[in-house]
C-alpha positions in Angstrom: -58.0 -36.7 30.1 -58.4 -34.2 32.4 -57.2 -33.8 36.2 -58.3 -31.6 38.6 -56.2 -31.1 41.4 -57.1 -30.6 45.5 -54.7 -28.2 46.8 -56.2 -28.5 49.7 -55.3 -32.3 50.1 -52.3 -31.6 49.2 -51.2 -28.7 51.5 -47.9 -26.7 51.9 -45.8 -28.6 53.5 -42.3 -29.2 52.1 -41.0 -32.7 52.5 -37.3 -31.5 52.5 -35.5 -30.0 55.1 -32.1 -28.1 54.7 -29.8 -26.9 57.7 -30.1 -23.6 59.0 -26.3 -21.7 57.5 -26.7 -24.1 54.6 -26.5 -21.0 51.9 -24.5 -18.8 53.7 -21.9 -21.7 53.7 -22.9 -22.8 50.4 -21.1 -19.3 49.1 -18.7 -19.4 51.8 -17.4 -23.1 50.3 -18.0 -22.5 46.7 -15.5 -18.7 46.9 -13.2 -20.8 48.3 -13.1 -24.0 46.3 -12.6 -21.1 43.2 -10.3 -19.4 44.7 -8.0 -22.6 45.4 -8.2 -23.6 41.9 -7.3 -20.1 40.2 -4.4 -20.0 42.8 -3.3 -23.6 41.4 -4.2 -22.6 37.8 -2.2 -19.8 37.4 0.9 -20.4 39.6 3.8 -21.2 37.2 7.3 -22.9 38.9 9.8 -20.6 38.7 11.8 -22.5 36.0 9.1 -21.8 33.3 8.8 -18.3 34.0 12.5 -18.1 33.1 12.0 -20.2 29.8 9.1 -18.4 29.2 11.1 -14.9 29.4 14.4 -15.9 27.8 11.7 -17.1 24.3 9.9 -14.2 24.4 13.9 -12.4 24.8 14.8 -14.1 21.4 11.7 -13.9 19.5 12.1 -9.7 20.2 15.3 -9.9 19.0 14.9 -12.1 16.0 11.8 -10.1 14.9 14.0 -6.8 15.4 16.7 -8.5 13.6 14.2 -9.3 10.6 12.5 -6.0 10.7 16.2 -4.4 9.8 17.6 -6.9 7.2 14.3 -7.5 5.3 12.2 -4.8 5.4 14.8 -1.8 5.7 16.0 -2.5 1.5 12.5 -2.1 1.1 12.1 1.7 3.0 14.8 2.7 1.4 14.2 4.7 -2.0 16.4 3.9 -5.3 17.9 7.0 -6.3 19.9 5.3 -9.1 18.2 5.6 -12.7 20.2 2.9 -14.8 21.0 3.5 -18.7 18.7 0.3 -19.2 15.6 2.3 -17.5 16.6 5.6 -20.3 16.8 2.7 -23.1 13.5 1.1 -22.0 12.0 4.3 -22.1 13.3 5.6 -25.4 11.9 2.4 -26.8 8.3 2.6 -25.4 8.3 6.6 -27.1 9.9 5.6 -30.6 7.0 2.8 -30.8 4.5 5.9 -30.6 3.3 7.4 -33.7 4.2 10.9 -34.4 0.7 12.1 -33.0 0.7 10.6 -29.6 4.6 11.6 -29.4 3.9 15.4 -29.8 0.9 14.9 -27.4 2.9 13.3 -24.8 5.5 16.3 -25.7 3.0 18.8 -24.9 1.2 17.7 -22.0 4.8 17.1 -19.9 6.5 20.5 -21.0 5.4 22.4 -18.3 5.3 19.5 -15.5 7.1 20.8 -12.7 8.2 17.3 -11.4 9.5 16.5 -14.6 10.9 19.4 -15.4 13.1 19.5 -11.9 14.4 15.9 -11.9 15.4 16.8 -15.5 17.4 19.8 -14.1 18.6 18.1 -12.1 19.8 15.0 -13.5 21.2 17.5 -16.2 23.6 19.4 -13.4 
């Protein structure tokens, strides 16, 4: 099946024709049919651009509000040591045999940390 072709016959001729400014107003029509649409697309009436700022108004405030009354406690460090923390404690250290008590003894003796919240939950 195979064709052979007479590009001869055929010649080089173009059976359509197009005006003469038809590209230059091609672009001229197509920049302006976008730029109508983005105009229409983004204008907003007036009235929504007030709703619009008077939600994002209360969702800064209501995220400022829940920034301080949940997340504050949180920041904040718990300087109390309750008698049921000392008892707890005491417990965990009785449990220990001798052996791991006077190794736990010796290893925290000379831990500064320890050593100054001791002082100073002594004064």
């Amino acid at each position: 099946m195979e064709k052979t072709f007479d590009f001869e016959k055929i010649g080089k001729r173009i059976p359509y024709t197009v005006p003469d400014d038809f590209f230059t107003k091609l672009e001229e029509n197509v920049m302006d049919e976008v730029k109508g649409q983005k105009s229409e697309a983004t204008a907003i009436p007036k009235r929504n651009k007030t709703v619009i700022i008077a939600i994002r108004s209360f969702l800064a405030v209501a995220a400022a509000v829940a920034l301080f009354f949940f997340i504050q406690p949180m920041l904040t460090p718990k300087d109390t040591i309750s008698a049921d923390d000392y008892a707890s404690v005491e417990l965990a250290f009785n449990n220990l045999s001798t052996d791991d008590q006077d190794f736990l003894i010796a290893v925290y003796e000379n831990e500064e940390f320890i050593n100054d919240l001791t002082n100073d939950l002594i004064e």
